[in-house]
C-alpha positions, -999 to 999 in steps of 0.1 A, spaced: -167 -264 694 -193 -270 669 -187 -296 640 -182 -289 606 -204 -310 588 -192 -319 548 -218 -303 520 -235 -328 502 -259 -335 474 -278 -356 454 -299 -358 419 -308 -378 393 -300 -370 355 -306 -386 323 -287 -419 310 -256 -407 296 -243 -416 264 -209 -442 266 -174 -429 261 -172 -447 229 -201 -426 212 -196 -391 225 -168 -379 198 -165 -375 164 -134 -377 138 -127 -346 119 -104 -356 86 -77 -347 100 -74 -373 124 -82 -350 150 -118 -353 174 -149 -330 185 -174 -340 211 -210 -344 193 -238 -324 191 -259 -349 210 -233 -349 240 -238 -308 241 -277 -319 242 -266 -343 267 -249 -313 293 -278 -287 285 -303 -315 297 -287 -325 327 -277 -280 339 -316 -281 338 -325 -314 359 -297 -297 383 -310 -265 387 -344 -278 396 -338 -304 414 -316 -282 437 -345 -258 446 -337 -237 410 -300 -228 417 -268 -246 411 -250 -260 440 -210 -253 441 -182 -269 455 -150 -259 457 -130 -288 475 -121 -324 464 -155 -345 459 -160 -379 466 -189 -387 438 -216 -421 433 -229 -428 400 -260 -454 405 -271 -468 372 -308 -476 368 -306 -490 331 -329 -504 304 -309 -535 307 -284 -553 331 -256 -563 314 -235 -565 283 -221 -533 287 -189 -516 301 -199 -497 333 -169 -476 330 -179 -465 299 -204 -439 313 -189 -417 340 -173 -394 317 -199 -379 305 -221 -373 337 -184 -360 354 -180 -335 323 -218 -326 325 -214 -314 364 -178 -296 356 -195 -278 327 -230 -267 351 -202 -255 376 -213 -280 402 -172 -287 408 -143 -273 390 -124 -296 365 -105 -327 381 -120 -321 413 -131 -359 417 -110 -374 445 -126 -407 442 -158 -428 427 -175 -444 453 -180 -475 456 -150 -483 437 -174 -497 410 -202 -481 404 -235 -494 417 -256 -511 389 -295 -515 401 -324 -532 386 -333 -523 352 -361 -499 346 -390 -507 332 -395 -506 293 -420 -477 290 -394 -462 314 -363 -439 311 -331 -445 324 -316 -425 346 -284 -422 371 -282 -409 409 -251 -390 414 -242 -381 453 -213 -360 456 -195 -355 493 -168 -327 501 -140 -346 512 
């Protein structure tokens, strides 16, 4: 019997913005995600599509998905902060439907040396059929 083997893949996107800058208050008390967020999703459809040999990869089961971090800086900030936006950018490319993250692994994400200065920050995601 041959064995199934789990779909898999990897890229790298831009730095995404924090949880606590991508929405907006409207008067009303109500919220809207910013333009620079919507910038944020168009950026990262792009780096997908090429980086996956110009098409969009799909899964349709519950992913298992790794967020490295390769900031400008190592700390001070709230790693937490910055998997919603990377999450919501691969939903919206139609990488994985909405709420199909099983798990983040590790449990905390993995925080790597800073890049350097004249460098831009970027994140490896890995996601894994479960």
């Amino acid at each position: 019997m041959e064995k199934m083997t789990k779909k898999k893949v990897s890229f790298t996107l831009p730095f995404p913005p924090s949880v606590n800058k991508m929405y907006g208050n409207t008067p009303d008390g109500g919220r809207y995600l910013l333009p620079k967020v919507k910038r944020y999703y168009d950026q990262c459809y792009f780096e997908i599509y090429q980086q996956c040999g110009n098409k969009i990869p799909k899964f349709f089961k519950k992913v298992t998905m790794m967020i490295e971090f390769f900031p400008r800086r190592n700390g001070g900030w709230d790693v937490n902060n910055f998997n919603k936006a990377p999450e919501d950018a691969i939903v919206k490319a139609g990488v994985i439907p909405d709420d199909q993250v099983k798990y983040l692994q590790p449990q905390a994400p993995v925080i790597h040396k800073r890049v350097p200065r004249d460098a831009q920050p970027y994140i490896k995601i890995t996601l894994e059929e479960i």
